[in-house]
DRENMI-533291 format. One record per residue (C-alpha): residue in three letters; chain; x, y, z. Coordinates in steps of 0.001 Angstrom, whole numbers. Layout:
N
+-----+---+---------+---------+---------+
!   r ! c !      px !      py !      pz !
+-----+---+---------+---------+---------+
! ALA ! A !       X !       Y !       Z !
...
+-----+---+---------+---------+---------+
//
This chain:
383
+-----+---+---------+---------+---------+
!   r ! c !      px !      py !      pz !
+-----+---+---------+---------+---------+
! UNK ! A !    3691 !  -23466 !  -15236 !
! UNK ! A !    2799 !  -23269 !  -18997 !
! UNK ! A !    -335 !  -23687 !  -20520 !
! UNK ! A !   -1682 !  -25228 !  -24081 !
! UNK ! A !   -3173 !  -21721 !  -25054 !
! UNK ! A !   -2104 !  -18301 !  -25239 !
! UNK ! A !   -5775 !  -17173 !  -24617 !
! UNK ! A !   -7247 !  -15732 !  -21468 !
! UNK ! A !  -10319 !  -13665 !  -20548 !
! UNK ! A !   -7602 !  -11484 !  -18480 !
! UNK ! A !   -4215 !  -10782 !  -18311 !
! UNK ! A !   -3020 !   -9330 !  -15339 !
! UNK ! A !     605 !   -7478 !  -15630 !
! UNK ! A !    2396 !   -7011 !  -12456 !
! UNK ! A !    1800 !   -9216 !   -9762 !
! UNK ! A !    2474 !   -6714 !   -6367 !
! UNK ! A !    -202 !   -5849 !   -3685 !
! UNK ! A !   -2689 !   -4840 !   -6620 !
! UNK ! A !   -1843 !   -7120 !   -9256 !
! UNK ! A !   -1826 !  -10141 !   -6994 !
! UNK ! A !   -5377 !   -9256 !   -5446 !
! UNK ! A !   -6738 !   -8694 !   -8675 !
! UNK ! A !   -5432 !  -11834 !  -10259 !
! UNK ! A !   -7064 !  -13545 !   -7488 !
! UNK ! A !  -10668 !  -11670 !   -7218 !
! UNK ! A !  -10758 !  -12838 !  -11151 !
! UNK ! A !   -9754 !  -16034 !  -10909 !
! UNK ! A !  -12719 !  -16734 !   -8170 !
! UNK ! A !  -15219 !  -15207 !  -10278 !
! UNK ! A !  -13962 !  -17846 !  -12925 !
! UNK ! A !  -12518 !  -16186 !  -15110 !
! UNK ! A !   -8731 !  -17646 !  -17316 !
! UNK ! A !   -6242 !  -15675 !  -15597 !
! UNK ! A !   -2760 !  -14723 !  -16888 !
! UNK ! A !    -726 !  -13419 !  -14011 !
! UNK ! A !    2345 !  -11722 !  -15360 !
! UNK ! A !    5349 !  -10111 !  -13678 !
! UNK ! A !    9033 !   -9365 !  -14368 !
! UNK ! A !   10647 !  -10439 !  -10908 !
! UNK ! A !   10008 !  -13421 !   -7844 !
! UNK ! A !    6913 !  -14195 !   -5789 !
! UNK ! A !    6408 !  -11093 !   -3142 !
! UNK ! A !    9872 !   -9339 !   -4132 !
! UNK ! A !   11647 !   -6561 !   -2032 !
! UNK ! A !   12172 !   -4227 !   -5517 !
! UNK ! A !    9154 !   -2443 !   -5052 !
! UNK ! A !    6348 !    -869 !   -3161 !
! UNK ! A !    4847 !   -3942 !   -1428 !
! UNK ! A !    6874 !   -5076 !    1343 !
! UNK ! A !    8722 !   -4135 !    4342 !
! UNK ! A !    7151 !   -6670 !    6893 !
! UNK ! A !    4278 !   -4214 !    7859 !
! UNK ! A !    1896 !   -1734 !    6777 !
! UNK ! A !    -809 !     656 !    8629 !
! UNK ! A !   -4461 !      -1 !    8465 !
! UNK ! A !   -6730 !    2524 !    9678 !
! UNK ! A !  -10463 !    4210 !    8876 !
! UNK ! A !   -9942 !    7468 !   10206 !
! UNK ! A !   -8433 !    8335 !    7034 !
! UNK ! A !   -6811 !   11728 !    7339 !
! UNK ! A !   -6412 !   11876 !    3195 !
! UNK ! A !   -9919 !   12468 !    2589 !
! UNK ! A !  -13250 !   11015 !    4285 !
! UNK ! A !  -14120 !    9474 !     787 !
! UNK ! A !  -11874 !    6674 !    1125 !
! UNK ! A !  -13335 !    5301 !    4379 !
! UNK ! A !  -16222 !    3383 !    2217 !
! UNK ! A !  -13535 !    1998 !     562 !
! UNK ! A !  -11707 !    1107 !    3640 !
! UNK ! A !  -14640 !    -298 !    5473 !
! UNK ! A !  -14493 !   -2744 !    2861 !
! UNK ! A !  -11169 !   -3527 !    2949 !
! UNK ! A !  -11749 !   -4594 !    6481 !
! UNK ! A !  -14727 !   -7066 !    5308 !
! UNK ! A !  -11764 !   -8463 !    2878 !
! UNK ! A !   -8825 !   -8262 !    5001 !
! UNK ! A !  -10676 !  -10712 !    7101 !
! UNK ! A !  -11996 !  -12635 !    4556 !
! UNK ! A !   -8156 !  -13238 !    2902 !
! UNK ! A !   -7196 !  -14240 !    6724 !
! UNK ! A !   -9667 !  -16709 !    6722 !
! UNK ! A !   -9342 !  -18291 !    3065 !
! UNK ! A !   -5182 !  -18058 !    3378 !
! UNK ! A !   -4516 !  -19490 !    6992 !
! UNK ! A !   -2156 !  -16471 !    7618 !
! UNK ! A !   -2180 !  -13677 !   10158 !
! UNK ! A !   -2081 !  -11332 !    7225 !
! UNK ! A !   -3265 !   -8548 !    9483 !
! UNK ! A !   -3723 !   -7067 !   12939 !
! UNK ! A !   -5651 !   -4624 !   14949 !
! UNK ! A !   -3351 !   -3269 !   17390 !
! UNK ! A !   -5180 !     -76 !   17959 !
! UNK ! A !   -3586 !    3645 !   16482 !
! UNK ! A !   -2549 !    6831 !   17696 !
! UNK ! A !   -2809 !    9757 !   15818 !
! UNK ! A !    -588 !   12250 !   17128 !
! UNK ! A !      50 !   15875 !   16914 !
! UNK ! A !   -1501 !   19624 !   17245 !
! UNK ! A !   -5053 !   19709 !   17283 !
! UNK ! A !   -5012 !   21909 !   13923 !
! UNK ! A !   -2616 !   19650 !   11910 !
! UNK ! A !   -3565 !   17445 !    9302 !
! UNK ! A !   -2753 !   14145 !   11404 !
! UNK ! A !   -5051 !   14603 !   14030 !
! UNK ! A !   -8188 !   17020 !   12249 !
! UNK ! A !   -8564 !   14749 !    9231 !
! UNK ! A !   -8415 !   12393 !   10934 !
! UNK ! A !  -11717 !   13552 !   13583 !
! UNK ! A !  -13000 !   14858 !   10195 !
! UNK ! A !  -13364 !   11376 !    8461 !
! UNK ! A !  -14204 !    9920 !   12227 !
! UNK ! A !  -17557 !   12274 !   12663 !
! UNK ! A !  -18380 !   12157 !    9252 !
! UNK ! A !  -18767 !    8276 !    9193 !
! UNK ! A !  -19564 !    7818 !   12254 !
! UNK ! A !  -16411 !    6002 !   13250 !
! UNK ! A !  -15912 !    4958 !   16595 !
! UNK ! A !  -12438 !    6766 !   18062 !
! UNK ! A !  -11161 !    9055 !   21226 !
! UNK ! A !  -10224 !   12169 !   21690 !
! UNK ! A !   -6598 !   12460 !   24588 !
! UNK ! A !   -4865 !   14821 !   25287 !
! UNK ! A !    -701 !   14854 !   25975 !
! UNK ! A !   -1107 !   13885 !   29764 !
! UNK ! A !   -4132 !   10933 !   28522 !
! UNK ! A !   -1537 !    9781 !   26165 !
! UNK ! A !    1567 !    9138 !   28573 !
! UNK ! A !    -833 !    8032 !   31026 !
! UNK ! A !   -2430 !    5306 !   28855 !
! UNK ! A !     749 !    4737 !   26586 !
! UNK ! A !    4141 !    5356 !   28608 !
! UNK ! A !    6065 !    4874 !   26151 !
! UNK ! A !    5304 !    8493 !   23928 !
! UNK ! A !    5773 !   11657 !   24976 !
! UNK ! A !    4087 !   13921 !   22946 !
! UNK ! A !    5081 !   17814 !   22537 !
! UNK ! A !    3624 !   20396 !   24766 !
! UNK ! A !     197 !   21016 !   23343 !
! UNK ! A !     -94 !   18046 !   21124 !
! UNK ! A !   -3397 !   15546 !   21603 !
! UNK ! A !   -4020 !   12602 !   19684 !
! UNK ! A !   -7068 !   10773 !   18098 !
! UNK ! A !   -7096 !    6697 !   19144 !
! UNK ! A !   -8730 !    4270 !   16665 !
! UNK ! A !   -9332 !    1134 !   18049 !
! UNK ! A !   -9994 !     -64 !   14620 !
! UNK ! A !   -6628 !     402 !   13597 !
! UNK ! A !   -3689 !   -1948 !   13025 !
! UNK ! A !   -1394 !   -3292 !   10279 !
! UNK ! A !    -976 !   -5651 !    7507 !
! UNK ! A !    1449 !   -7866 !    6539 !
! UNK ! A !    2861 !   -6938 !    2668 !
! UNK ! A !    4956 !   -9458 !    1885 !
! UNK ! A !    1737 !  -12297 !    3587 !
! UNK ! A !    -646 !  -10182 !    1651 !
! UNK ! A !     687 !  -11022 !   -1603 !
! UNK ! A !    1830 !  -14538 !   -1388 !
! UNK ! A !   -1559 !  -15157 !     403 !
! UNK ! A !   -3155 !  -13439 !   -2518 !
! UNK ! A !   -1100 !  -15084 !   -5651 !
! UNK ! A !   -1432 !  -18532 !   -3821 !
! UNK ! A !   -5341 !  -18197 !   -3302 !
! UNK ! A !   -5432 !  -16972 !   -7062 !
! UNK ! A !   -3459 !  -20235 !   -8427 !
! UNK ! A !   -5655 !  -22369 !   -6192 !
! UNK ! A !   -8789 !  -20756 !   -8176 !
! UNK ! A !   -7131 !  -21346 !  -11687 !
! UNK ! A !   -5119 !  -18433 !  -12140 !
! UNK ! A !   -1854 !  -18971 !  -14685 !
! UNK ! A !     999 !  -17214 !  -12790 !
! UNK ! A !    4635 !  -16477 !  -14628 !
! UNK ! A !    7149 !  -15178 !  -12510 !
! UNK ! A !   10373 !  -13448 !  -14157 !
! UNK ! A !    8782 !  -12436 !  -16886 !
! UNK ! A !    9229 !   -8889 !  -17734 !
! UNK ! A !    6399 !   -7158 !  -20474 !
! UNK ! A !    7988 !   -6058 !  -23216 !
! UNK ! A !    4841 !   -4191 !  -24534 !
! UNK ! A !    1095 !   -4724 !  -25277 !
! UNK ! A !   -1428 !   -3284 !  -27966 !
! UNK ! A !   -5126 !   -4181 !  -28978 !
! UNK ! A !   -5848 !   -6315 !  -31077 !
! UNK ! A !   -7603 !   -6141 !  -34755 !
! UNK ! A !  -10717 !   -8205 !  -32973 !
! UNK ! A !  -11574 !   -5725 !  -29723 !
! UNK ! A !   -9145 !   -8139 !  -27095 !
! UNK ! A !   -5288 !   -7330 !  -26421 !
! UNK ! A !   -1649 !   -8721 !  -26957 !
! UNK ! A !     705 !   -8416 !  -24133 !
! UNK ! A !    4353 !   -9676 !  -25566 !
! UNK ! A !    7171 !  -10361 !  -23198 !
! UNK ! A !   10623 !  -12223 !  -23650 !
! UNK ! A !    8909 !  -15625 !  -23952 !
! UNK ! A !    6722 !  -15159 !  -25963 !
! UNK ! A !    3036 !  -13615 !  -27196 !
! UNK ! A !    -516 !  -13757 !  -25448 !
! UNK ! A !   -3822 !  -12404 !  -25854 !
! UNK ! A !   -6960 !  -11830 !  -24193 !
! UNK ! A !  -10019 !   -9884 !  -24140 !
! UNK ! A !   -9469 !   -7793 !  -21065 !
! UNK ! A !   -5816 !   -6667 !  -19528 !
! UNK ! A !   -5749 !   -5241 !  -15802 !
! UNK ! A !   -2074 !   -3270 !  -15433 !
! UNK ! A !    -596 !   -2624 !  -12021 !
! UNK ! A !    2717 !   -1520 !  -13033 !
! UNK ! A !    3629 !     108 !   -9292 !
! UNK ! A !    6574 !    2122 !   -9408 !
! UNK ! A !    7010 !     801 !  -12988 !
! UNK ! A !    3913 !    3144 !  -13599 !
! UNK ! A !    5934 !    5930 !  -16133 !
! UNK ! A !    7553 !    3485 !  -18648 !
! UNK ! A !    4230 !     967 !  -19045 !
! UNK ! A !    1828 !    3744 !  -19067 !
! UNK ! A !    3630 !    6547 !  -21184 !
! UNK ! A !     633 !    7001 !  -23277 !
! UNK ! A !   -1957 !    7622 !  -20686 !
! UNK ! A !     -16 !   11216 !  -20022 !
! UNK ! A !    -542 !   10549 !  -16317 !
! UNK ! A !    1674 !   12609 !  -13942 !
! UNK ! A !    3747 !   10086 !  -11585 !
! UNK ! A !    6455 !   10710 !   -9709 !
! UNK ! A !    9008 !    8011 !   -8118 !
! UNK ! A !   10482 !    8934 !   -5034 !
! UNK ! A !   12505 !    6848 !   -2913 !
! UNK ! A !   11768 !    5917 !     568 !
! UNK ! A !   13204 !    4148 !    3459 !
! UNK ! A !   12230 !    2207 !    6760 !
! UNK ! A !   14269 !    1902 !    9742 !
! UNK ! A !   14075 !    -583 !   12700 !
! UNK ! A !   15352 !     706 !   15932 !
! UNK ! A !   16307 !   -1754 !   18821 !
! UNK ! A !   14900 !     392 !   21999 !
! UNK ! A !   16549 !    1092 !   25197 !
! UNK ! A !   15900 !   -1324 !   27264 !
! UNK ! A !   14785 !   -3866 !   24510 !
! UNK ! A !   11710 !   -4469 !   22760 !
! UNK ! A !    9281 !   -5942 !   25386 !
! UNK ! A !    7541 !   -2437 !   26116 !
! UNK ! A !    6667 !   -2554 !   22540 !
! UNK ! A !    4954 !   -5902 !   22031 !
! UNK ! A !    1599 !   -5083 !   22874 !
! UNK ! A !    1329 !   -1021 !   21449 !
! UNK ! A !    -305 !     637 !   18644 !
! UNK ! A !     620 !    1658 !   15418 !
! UNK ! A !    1204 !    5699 !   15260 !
! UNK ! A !    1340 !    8618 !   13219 !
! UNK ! A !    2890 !   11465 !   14701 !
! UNK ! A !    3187 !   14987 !   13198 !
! UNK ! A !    5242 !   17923 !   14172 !
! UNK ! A !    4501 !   21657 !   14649 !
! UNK ! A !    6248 !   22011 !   11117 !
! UNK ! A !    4151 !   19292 !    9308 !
! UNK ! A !    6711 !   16481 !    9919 !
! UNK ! A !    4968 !   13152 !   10048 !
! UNK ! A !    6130 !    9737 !   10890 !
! UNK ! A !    4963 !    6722 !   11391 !
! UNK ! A !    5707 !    3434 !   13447 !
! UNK ! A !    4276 !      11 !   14168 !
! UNK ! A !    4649 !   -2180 !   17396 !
! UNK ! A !    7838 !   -4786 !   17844 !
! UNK ! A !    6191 !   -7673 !   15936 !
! UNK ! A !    9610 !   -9166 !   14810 !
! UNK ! A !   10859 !  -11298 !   18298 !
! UNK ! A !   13258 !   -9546 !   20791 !
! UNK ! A !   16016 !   -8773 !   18042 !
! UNK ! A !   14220 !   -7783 !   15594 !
! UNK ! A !   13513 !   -3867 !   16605 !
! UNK ! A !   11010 !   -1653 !   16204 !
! UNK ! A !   10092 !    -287 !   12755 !
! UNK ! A !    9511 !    3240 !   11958 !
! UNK ! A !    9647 !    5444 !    8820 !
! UNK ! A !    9477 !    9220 !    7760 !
! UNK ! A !    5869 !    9905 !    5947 !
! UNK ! A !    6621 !   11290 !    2364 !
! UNK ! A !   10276 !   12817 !    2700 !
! UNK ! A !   11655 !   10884 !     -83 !
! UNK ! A !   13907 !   11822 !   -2594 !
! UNK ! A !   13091 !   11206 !   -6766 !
! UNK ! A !   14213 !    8306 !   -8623 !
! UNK ! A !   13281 !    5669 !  -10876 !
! UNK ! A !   13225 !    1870 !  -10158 !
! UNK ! A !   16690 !    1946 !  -12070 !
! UNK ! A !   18498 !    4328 !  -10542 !
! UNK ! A !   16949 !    3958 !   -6807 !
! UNK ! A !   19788 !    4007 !   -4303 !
! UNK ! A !   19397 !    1094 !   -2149 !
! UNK ! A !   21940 !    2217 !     106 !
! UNK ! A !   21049 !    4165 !    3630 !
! UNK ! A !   23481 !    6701 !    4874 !
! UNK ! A !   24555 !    7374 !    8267 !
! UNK ! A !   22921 !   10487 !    8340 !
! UNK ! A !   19308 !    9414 !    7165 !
! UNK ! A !   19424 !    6780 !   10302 !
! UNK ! A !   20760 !    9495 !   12680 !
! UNK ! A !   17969 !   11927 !   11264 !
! UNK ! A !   15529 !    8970 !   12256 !
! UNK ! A !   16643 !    8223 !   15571 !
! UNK ! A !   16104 !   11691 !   16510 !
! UNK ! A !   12910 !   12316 !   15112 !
! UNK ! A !   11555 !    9039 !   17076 !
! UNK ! A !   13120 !   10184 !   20143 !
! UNK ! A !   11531 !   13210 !   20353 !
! UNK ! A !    8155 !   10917 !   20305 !
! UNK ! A !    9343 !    7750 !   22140 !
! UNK ! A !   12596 !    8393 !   24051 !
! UNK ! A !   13567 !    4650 !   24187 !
! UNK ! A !   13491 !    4607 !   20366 !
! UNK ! A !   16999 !    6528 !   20655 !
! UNK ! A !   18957 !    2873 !   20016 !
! UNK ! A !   20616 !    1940 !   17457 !
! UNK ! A !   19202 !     795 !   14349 !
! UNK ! A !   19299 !   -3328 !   13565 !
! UNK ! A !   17907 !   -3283 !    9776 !
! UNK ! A !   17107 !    -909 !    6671 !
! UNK ! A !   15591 !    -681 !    3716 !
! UNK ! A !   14365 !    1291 !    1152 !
! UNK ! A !   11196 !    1372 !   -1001 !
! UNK ! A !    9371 !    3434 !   -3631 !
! UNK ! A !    6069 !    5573 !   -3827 !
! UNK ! A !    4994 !    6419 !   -6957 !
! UNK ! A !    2973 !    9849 !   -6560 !
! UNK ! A !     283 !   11530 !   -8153 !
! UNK ! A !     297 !   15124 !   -8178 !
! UNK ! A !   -2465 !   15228 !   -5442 !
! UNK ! A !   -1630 !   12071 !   -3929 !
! UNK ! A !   -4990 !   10137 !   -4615 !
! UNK ! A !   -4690 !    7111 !   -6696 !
! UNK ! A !   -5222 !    6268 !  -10522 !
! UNK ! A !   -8175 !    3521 !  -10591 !
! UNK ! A !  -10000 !    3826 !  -14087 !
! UNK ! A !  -10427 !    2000 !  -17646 !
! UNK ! A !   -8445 !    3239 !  -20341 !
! UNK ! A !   -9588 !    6070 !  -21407 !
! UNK ! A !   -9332 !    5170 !  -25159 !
! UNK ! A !   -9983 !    1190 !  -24497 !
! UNK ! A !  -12973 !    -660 !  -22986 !
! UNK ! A !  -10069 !   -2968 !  -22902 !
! UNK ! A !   -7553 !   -2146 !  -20839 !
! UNK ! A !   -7601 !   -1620 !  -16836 !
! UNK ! A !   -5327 !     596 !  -14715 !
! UNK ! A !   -4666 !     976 !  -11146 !
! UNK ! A !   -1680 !    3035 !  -10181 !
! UNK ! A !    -237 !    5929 !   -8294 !
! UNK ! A !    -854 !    5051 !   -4884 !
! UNK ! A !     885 !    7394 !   -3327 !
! UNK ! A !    2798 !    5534 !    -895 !
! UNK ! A !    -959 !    5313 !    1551 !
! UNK ! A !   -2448 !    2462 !    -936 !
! UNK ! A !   -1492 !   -1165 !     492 !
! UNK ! A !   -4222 !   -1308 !    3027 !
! UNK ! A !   -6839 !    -902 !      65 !
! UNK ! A !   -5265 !   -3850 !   -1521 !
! UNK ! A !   -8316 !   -6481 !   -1572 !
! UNK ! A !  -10837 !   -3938 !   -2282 !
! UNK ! A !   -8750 !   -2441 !   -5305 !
! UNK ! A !   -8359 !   -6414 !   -6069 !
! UNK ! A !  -12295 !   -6660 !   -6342 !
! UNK ! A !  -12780 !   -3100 !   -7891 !
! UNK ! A !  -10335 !   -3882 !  -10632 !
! UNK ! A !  -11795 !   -7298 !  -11185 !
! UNK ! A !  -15325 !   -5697 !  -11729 !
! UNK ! A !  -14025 !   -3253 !  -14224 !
! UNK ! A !  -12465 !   -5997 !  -16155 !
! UNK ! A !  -15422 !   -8382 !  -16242 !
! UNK ! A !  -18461 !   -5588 !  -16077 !
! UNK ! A !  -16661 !   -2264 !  -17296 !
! UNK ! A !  -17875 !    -981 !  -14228 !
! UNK ! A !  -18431 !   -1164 !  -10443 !
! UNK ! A !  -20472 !    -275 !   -7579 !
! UNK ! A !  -17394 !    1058 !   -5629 !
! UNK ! A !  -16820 !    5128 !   -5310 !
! UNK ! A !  -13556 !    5629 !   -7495 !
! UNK ! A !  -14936 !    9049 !   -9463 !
! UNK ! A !  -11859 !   10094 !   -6938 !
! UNK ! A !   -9501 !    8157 !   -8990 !
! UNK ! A !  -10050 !    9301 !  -12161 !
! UNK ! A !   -7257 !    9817 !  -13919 !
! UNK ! A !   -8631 !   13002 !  -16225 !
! UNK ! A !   -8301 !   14632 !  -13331 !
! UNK ! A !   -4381 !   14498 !  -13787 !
! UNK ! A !   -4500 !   14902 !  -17840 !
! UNK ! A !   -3923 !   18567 !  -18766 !
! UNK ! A !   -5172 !   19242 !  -22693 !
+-----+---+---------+---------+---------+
//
């Protein structure tokens, strides 16, 4: 689609799970939204897709999130509604492991602290109530009923559909060569067809985070991950109606796993929590070994026994990391101008609609009512 003018009150680069949101929460607030990004509608080259994503409020990370999250919730629903589309599901989660780790005492941390409703099991309530895990000896797990997961790849077609419905201008396959401000207080965003300005610009590069944002001097990291689906013993039917988990180990090992939500062939997805490998988007290897699926099916089995099959599908995907692994939400801190969100960390999709609004309020009001002094990227900046 092209338009008469090169004008907008936004430009938007990147159109992923942030992007997309926030191209839409500006267009309803009616504002002339350019969407820009370099590859198709809810591609598989980045961080936002995979078929599924955990949603949760007993956020292990750090209690301060779970405002934000409860939030989310209100807009998850709320993007159901508008789109028509299943975009999430509460399937109920199981946090796993012993009661000292990480896993399971943030996660009661950020529970008591907001008052969230959840359960306390131990190993035997856990087999009993959920056959198919067996955690290790001494393990106990918190269950959030709350809990769930989204659907990436739904999210953001939902979103950039929703956003063109509302008036948003969305180009697809075009890559940003650079941008710069402008002699009147706006920007110019330039790209291999050509020039545009506007008086705000929101970037969500993703895992694109290092090349677009150089000049911020914020510490990212790309690292490499990669999802596995395993077809069960026994076949996928004890699977269909189970929660989402994360499990950790006695040495600090967590993964992660979802229910069998893709029919009886379609296997059960699971995923190591942050043991990638660094690349960059260019160089990622898209390729998974032997060994990294053997690794996998081990590590499940130790959890859920019947998750020792073999594994139907792979893929790989990047998190782009910030040094303490909370995100990078902020203006520009040289231009009232220019938006960032980035650095997610590889625990940022289900925030998606909230970041959408947050960014959208920064953009149009220079500031919002959200708690982001978390994100703040001087944080990161060493003088």
């Amino acid at each position: 689609m092209t338009s008469s003018t090169t004008h907008y009150d936004v430009i938007v680069i990147g159109l992923g799970g942030m992007g997309s949101a926030a191209a839409y929460h500006l267009a309803s607030r009616n504002q002339r939204v350019l969407g820009l990004e370099k590859f198709t509608p809810a591609h598989s080259l980045g961080s936002s897709h995979g078929g599924s994503r955990i949603i949760r409020q007993s956020y292990f990370e750090d209690p301060a999130y779970v405002p934000l999250l409860l939030r989310a919730y209100e807009l998850w629903e709320q993007l159901a509604r508008d789109s028509e589309r299943e975009v999430y599901r509460l399937t109920g989660g199981l946090f796993i492991g012993p009661p000292d780790c990480l896993t399971v005492a943030g996660s009661l941390r950020a529970s008591r602290q907001w008052d969230l409703p959840h359960e306390l099991l131990d190993g035997r309530d856990v087999a009993a109530r959920f056959p198919n895990f067996t955690p290790a000896a001494g393990d106990v797990a918190l269950y959030e009923d709350k809990a769930g997961f989204a659907r990436p790849e739904m999210t953001v077609q939902a979103h950039i559909d929703l956003a063109e419905l509302t008036g948003a201008e969305l180009h697809f396959g075009e890559p940003v060569l650079d941008w710069s401000e402008t002699a009147g207080g706006g920007v110019r965003v330039s790209t291999e067809r050509g020039s545009y300005t506007a008086g705000q610009l929101v970037i969500c590069p993703g895992a694109w985070a290092p090349q677009l944002l150089a000049e911020f001097g914020i510490p990212i990291t790309i690292e490499r991950q990669v999802l596995y689906w395993l077809d069960p013993v026994g076949g996928t039917a004890p699977f269909v109606d189970h929660p989402i988990f994360i499990d950790e180990n006695a040495r600090g090992e967590q993964i992660y796993g979802f229910p069998a939500i893709d029919g009886p062939r379609g296997g059960v997805k699971v995923a190591f929590f942050r043991k990638g490998t660094v690349c960059t988007p260019e160089t990622i290897d898209r390729t998974v070994s032997d060994q990294e699926i053997a690794e996998m099916r081990g590590r499940a089995a130790e959890l859920l026994p019947a998750l020792d099959g073999t594994c139907v599908h792979s893929a790989t995907c990047m998190y782009s990391n910030t040094p303490d692994e909370h995100f990078v939400i902020a203006r520009h801190p040289d231009s009232a101008n220019v938006t960032v969100a980035c650095g997610f960390s590889g625990h940022g999709f289900k925030f998606v609609p909230v970041v959408g609004e947050i960014l959208a309020d920064l953009a149009i009001d220079g500031a919002t009512g959200h708690p982001i002094s978390l994100f703040d990227p001087k944080r990161l900046v060493t003088t």
